[in-house]
C-alpha positions as CSV (number, residue, x, y, z in Angstrom):
1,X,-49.9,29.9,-42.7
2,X,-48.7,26.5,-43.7
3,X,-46.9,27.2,-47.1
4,X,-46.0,23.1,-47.1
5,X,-43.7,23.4,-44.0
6,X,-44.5,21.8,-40.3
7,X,-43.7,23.7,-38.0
8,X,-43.9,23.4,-34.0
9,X,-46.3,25.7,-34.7
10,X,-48.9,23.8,-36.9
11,X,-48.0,20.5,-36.4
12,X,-51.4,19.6,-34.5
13,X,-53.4,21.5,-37.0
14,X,-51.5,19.9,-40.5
15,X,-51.6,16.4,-39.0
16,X,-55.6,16.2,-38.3
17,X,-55.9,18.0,-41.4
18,X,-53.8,15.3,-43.4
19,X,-55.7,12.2,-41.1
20,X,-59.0,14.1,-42.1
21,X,-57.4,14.0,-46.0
22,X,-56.7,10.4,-45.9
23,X,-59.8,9.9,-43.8
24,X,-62.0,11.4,-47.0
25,X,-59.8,9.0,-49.6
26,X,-60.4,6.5,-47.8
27,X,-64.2,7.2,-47.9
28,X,-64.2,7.4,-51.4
29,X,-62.2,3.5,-51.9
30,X,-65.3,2.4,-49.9
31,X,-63.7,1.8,-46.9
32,X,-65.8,-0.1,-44.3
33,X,-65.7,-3.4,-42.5
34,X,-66.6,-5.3,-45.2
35,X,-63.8,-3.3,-47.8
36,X,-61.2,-2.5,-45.6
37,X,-58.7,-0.1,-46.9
38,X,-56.0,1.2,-44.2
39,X,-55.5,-0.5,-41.2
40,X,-53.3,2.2,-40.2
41,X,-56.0,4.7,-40.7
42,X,-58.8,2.5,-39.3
43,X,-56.2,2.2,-35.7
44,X,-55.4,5.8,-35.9
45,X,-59.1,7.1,-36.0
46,X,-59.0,4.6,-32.6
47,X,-56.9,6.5,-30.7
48,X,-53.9,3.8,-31.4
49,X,-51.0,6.0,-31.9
50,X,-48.1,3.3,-31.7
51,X,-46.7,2.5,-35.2
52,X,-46.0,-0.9,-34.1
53,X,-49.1,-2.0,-33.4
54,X,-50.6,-2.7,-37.1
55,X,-47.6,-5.6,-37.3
56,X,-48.1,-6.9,-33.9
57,X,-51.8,-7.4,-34.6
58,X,-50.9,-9.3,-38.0
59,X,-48.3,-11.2,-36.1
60,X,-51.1,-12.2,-33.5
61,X,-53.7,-13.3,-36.1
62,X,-51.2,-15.3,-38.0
63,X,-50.2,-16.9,-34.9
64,X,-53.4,-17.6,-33.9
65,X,-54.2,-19.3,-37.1
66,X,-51.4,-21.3,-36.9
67,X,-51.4,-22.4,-33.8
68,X,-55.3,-23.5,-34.0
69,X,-56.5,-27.1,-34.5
70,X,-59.2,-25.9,-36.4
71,X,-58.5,-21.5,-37.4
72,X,-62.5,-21.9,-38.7
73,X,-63.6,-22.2,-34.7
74,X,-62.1,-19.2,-33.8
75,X,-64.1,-16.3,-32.8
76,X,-64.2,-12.9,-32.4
77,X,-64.1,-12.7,-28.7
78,X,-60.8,-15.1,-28.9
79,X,-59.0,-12.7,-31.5
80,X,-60.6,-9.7,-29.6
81,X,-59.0,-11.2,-25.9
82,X,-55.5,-11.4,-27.7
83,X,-56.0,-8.0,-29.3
84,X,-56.5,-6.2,-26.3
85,X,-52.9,-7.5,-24.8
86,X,-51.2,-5.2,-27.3
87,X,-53.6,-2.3,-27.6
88,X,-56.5,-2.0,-24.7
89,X,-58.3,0.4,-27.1
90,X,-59.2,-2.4,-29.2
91,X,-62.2,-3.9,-28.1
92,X,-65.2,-3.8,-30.1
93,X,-66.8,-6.7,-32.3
94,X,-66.5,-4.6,-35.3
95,X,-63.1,-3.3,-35.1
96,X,-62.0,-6.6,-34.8
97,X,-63.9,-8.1,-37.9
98,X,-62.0,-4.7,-39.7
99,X,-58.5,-5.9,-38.6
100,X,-59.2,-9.8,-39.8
101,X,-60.5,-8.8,-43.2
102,X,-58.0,-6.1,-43.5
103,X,-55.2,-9.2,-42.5
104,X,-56.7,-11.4,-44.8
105,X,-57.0,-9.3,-47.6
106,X,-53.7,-7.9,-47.2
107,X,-51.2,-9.5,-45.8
108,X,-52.1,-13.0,-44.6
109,X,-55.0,-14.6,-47.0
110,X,-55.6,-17.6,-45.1
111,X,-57.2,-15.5,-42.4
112,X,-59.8,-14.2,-44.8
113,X,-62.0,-17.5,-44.7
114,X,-62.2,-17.1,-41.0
115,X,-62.9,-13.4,-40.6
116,X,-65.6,-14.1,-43.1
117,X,-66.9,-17.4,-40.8
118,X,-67.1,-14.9,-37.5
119,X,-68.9,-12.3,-39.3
C-alpha cells in the first residue's frame, strides 16, 4: 500500500504512476508539438533520464542562434546533429520541432520564429 510514503519498495510503481499522472495533465493542457507543455515530461517519456539535459538542450539552441549568420536557415537536421551530442536518444524530426517550440515559448523567444520556419 502506498499511504503517501516511497518506499524501496514502491518506488518503481509510484514513479510511473506519478509520470502517467503528469502524463494525463499534460494531455488535458493540449500538449503536442505544436503546444508544447513540459519539456521535462516530453524527454522523460524518451527514455532521457538525466536532469541536466533539458538546460543543455536550451543552452545548445541558444547557442546555435547566436552563433548563426542567419538563425532563419537553420534546420532541423543541424539542431537534431547537435542534439544528439548531449542525448543520443534524441533523434527524430518531431522531437526536435517539440524541444524548439518548447525553447521558444519558454525560455528563449527568439528561437520560436525559427522552429516555426523548420516546421
Amino acid at each position: 500500500m502506498f499511504y503517501g510514503l516511497i518506499t524501496d519498495e514502491n518506488n518503481a510503481n509510484v514513479t510511473k504512476m506519478l509520470f502517467e499522472a503528469m502524463h494525463e495533465m499534460a494531455l488535458s493542457q493540449g500538449d503536442a508539438i505544436e503546444h508544447p507543455v513540459s519539456l521535462s515530461l516530453f524527454l522523460l517519456g524518451m527514455g532521457v533520464d538525466d536532469p541536466t539535459v533539458e538546460d543543455k538542450l536550451v543552452k545548445k539552441a541558444v547557442e546555435m542562434y547566436f552563433s548563426s549568420e542567419d538563425p532563419m536557415k537553420l534546420t532541423t537536421e543541424d539542431f537534431q546533429k547537435e542534439f544528439a551530442k548531449i542525448s543520443p536518444l534524441i533523434t527524430d524530426r518531431g522531437s526536435i520541432k517539440y524541444i524548439l517550440r518548447w525553447i521558444g515559448l519558454y525560455n528563449f523567444p527568439k528561437i520560436y520564429p525559427v522552429a516555426i520556419s523548420i516546421i
